[in-house]
C-alpha positions in Angstrom: 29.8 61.8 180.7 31.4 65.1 181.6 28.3 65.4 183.7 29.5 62.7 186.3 32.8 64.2 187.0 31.6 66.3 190.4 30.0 62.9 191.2 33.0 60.8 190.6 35.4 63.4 193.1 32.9 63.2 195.6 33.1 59.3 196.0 36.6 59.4 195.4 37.3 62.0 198.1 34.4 60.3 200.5 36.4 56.8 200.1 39.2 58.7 200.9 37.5 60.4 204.0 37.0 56.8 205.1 40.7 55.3 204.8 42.0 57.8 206.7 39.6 57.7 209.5 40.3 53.7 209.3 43.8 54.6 209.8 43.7 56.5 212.5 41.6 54.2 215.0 43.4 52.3 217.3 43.9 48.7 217.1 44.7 46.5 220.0 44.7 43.4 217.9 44.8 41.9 214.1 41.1 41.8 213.1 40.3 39.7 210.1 36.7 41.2 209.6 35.2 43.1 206.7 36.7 46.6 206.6 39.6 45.9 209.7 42.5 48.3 209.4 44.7 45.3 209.4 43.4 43.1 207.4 45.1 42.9 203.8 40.9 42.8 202.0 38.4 45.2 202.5 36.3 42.4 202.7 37.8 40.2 205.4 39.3 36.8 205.4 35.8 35.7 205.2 36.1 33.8 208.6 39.3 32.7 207.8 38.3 30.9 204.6 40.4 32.9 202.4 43.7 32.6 204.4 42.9 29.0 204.2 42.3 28.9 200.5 45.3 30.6 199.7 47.8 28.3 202.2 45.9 24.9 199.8 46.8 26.9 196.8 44.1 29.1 196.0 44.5 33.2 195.9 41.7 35.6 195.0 42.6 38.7 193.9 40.1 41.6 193.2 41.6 45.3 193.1 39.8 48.6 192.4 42.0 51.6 191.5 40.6 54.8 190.8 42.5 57.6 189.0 40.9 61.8 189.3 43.1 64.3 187.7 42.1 67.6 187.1 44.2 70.2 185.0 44.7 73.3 187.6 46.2 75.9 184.7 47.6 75.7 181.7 47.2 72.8 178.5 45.3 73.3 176.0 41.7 73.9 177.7 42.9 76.7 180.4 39.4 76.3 182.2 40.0 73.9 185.3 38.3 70.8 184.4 38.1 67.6 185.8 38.1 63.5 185.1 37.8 60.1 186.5 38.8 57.3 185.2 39.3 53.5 186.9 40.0 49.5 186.7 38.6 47.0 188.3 41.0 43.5 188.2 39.8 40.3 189.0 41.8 37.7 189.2 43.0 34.0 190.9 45.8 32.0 190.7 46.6 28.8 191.5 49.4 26.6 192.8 49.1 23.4 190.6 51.5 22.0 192.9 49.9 21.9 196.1 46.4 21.1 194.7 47.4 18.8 191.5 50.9 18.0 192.5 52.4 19.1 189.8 55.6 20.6 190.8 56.1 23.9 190.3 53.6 24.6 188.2 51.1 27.9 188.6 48.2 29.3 186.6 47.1 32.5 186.2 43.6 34.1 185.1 43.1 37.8 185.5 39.7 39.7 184.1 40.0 43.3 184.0 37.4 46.6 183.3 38.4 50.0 182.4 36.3 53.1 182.6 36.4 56.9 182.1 37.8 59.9 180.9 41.4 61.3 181.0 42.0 64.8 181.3 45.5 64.7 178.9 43.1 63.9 175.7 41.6 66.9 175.5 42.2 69.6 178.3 45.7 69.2 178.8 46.2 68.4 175.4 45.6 69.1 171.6 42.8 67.1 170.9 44.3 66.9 167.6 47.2 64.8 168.7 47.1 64.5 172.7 49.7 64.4 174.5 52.6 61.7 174.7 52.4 60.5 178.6 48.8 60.4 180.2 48.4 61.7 183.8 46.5 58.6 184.5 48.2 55.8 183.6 45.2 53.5 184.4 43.4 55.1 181.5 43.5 53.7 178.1 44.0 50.8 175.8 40.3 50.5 175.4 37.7 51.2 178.1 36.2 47.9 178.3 36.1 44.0 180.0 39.0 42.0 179.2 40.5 38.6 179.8 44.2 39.9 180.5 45.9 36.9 181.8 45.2 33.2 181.4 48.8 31.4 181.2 50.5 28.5 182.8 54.2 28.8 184.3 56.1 25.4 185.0 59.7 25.6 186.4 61.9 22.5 185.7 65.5 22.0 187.3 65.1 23.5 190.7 63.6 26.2 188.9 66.9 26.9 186.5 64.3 26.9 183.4 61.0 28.7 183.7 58.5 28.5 180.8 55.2 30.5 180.8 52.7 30.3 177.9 48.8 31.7 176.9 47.1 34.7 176.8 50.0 37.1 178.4 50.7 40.9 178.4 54.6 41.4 177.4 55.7 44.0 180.3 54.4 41.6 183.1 57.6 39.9 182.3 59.5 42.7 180.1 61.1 45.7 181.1 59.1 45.6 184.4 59.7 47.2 187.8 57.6 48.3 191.0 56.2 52.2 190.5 53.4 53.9 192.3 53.3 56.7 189.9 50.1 58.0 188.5 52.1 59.1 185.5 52.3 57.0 182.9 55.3 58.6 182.0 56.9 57.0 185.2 55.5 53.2 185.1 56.4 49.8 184.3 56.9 48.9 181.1 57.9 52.0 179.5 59.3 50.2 175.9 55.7 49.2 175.0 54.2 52.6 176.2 56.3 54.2 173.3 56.3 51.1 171.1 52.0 50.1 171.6 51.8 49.7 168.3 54.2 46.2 168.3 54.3 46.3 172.1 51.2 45.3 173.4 51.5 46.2 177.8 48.6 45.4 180.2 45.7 44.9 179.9 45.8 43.9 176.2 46.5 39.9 176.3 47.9 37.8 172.9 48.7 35.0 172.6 52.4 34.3 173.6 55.2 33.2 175.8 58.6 33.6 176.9 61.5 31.2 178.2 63.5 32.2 181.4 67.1 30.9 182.5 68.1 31.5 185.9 71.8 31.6 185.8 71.8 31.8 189.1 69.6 32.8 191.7 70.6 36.8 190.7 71.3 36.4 187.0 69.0 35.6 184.5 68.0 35.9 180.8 64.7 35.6 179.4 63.3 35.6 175.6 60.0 36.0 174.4 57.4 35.3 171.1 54.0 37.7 171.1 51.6 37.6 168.2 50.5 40.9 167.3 47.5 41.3 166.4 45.7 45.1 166.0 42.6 43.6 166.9 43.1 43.1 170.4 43.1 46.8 171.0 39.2 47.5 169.5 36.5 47.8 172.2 34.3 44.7 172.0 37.2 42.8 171.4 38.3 41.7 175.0 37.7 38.3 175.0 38.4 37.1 171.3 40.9 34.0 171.1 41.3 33.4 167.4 44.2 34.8 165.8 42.6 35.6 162.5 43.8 39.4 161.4 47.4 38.6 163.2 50.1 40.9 161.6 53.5 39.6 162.7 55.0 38.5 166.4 57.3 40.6 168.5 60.6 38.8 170.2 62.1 40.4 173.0 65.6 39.7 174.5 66.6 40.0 178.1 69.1 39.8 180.7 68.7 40.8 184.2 70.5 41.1 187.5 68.5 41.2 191.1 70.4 41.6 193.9 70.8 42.0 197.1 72.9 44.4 198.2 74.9 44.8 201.8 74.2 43.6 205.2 70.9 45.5 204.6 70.3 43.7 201.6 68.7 46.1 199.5 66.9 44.7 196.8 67.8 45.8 193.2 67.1 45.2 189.7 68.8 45.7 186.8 67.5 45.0 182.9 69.0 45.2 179.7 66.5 44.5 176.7 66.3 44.1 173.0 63.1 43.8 171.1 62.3 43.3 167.4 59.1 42.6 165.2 58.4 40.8 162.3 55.5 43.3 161.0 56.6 46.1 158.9 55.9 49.4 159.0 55.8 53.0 157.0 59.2 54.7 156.9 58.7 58.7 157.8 61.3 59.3 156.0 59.8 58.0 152.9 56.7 59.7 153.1 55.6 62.2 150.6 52.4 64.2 149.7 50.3 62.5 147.2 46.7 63.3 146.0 46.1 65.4 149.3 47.5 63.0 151.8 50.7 61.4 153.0 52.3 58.6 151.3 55.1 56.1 152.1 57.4 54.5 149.2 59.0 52.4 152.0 58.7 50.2 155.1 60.6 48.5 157.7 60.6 46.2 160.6 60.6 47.6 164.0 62.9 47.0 166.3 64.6 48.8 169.9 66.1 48.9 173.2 66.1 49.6 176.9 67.2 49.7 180.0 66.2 50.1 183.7 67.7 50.5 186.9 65.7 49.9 190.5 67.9 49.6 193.6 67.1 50.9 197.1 69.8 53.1 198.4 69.6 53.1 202.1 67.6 51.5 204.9 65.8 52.6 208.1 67.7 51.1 211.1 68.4 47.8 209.9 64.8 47.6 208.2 65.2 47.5 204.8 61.2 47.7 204.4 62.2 51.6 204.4 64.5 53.8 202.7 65.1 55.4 199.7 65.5 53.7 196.2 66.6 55.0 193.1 64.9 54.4 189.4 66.5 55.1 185.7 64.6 53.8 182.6 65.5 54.3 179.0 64.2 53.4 175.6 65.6 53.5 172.3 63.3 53.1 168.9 64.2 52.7 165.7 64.1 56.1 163.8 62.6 54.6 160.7 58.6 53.6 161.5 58.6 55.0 165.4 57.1 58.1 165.9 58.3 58.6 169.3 62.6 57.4 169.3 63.6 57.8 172.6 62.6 58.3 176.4 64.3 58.7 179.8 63.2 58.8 183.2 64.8 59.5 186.5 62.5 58.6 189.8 63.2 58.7 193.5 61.7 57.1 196.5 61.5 56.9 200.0 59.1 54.8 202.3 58.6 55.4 205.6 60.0 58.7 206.2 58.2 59.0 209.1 58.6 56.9 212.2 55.3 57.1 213.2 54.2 56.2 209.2 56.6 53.2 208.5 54.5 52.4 205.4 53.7 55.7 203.6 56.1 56.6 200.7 57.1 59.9 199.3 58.1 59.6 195.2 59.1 62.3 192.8 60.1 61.5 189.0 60.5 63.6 185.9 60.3 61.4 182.3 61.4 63.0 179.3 59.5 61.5 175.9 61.1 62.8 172.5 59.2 62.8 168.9 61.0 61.3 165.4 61.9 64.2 163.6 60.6 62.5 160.5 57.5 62.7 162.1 57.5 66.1 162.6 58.5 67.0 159.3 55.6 64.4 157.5 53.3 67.1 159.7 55.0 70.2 157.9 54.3 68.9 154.9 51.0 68.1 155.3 50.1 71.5 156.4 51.8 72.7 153.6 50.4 70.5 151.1 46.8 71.4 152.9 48.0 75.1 152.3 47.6 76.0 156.2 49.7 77.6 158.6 47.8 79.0 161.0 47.6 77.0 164.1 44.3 77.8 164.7 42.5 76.4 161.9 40.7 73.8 162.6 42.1 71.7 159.9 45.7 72.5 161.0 47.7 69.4 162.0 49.6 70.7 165.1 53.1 70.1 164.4 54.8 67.9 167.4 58.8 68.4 167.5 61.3 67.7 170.4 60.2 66.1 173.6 57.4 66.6 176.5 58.1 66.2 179.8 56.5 65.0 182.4 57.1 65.4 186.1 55.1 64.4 189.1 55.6 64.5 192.8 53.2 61.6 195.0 52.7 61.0 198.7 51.3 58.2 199.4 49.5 57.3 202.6 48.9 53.6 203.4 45.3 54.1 205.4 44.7 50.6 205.6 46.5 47.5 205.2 43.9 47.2 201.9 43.8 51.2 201.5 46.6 53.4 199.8 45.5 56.9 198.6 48.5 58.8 196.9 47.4 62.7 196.5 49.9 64.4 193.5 50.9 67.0 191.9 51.8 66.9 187.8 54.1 69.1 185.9 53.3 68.6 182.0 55.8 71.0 179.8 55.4 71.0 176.1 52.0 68.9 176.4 52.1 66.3 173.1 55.7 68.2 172.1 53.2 70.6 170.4 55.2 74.4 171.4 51.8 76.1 171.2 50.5 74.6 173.7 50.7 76.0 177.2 52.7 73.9 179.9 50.2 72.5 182.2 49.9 72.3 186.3 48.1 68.7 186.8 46.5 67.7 190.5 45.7 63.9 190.8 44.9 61.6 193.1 44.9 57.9 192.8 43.1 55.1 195.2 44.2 51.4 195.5 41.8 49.2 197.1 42.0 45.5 197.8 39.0 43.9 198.5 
């Protein structure tokens, strides 16, 4: 597979080649044909057909987004090497009130592929223990076909009570925000990223559901029931229904504020979340060294926190389409059975910096992702109980203590209405919190096409 990386860059970079020449022909009118700069598909509104679908209550969606990163010095392999990896989504949704008239009422179906390699598994980092964050966030979580979405959502009251139930992912609801990152480190849904053994985030579906009360049209609170079930994460396994092998359910708690804020109104959101599962799990802190390999005399159930903050700071002249925005994240784990306790994040934001490229957006972020000290000590004493201390022995578990962190700096170029290409630049210290391991210097460069 390493093979087709040189291949992969080429049709990444040639696609690339092509939005921007798309963006930079000039368009005397909105053309709704196959490859138009200003239509919102690749593909066209298929004579108008798809407009008119979507006004009766009918929305296609099919997005490709492709994902190179390639380490420039630094990690664990320091020979420059390269990897692709991508997801195609397929989706539609329909508005059960305008074609069944059943008020507010909306279903969902979304079929997604993964594909690919990912340079922080084995350049950047250890392949003993990888590192924490990925520099493609579209990687992972099994590369393979999967039903991600099918769920209905009915509102009742003028939309005071909002119920959504079937096969859902828990941060399309939970701890969500808007992020362009290519960093994982730097995404939605960061409490399941740290939590995916309870938290199961896109594209692994369960079955679940959550119940939302709008307070008001700003305030809300929302809770949630997930079955768990480790068999939705094997390869194969994409399109399984039964719940047969389930282990427990998660329950998350949230409240929320969105406003709008000033004569500008600059959209905001702000989250405040509790989570807590039902399936137990080993307590590092009870583990000991037992025939040759680690033991636990105790478990617990898992539980945590988090927090976000997205608000836009400032507008362009009245358009609040541009500006600068702000975003904070936080997660707390329980110490006892997660290996990774806590992460922060601090990102920044500003779209349309240019006047003459009102759409484009310029992001920077650091994340900071911290290892359980229990954890690290359970890896002491299996080295010690394995009689090794030399890092480089091959049977050597690399001990991971403190925190990686993980910056990245975007610019993203909206070529086409259907076109975004976001060239970056990733700063990996302490890859995998493993201190022998060299800091890395990451190049990326991500493609989002709608077709």
């Amino acid at each position: 597979m390493a093979n087709k990386s040189p291949l992969r860059f080429k049709k990444l970079y040639l696609a690339c080649s092509v939005g921007l020449l798309f963006s930079s022909a000039q368009v005397l009118a909105a053309d709704s044909g196959p490859f138009s700069p200003n239509s919102p598909w690749m593909l066209g509104d298929w004579g108008g057909e798809r407009s008119t679908l979507k006004q009766e209550g009918v929305d296609f969606q099919v997005n490709y987004t492709g994902e190179a990163a390639s380490n420039f010095s630094g990690g664990y392999d320091k020979s420059t090497t390269a990897r692709y990896a991508d997801q195609w989504q397929f989706g539609v949704d329909l508005d059960l009130d305008k074609l069944l008239n059943w008020k507010d009422t909306e279903f969902q179906m979304t079929v997604t592929n993964r594909n690919g390699r990912n340079i922080s598994n084995d350049a950047v980092g250890d392949p003993r223990t990888g590192t924490l964050s990925s520099s493609q966030e579209v990687w992972g979580r099994g590369q393979t076909t999967r039903l991600t979405q099918f769920w209905i959502r009915q509102g009742y009251f003028n939309d005071t009570l909002d119920i959504k139930a079937g096969r859902v992912t828990v941060g399309e609801d939970f701890d969500s925000l808007k992020s362009n990152f290519q960093n994982l480190a730097l995404g939605s849904g960061q409490a399941g990223n740290w939590r995916g053994d309870r938290w199961y985030n896109w594209p692994i579906s369960q079955w679940g559901g959550r119940i939302k009360l709008n307070i008001t049209p700003e305030i809300y609170t929302q809770v949630g029931i997930y079955n768990q079930n480790p068999k939705n994460y094997d390869t194969g396994n994409g399109f399984r229904l039964d719940s047969s092998g389930s282990i427990g359910n998660l329950i998350p708690v949230e409240a929320g504020w969105t406003p709008t804020l000033g004569p500008d109104k600059l959209a905001g959101k702000y989250a405040l979340g509790f989570y807590y599962s039902s399936t137990k799990g080993n307590v590092y802190s009870s583990g000991s060294i037992q025939n040759g390999s680690e033991q636990y005399s105790d478990q617990a159930h898992a539980y945590g926190g988090y927090v976000l903050v997205q608000q836009q700071l400032t507008a362009v002249n009245g358009d609040n389409s541009r500006g600068l925005s702000l975003t904070v994240q936080g997660v707390m784990n329980d110490k006892k059975t997660s290996s990774t306790d806590n992460y922060q994040s601090v990102a920044i934001t500003y779209k349309g910096i240019f006047d003459s490229r009102p759409k484009d957006e310029l992001g920077f972020g650091v994340g900071r992702i911290h290892v359980n000290s229990d954890l690290s000590q359970t890896q002491r004493d299996q080295n010690a109980a394995n009689g090794v201390n030399n890092y480089n022995n091959p049977t050597y578990l690399p001990v991971q203590s403190g925190a990686e962190y993980d910056y990245e700096l975007y610019y993203g170029i909206q070529a086409t209405d259907w076109l975004t290409v976001r060239p970056n630049l990733q700063y990996i210290s302490a890859p995998g919190a493993v201190s022998q391991v060299k800091d890395a210097f990451v190049g990326g460069i991500m493609v989002n096409v709608a077709l």
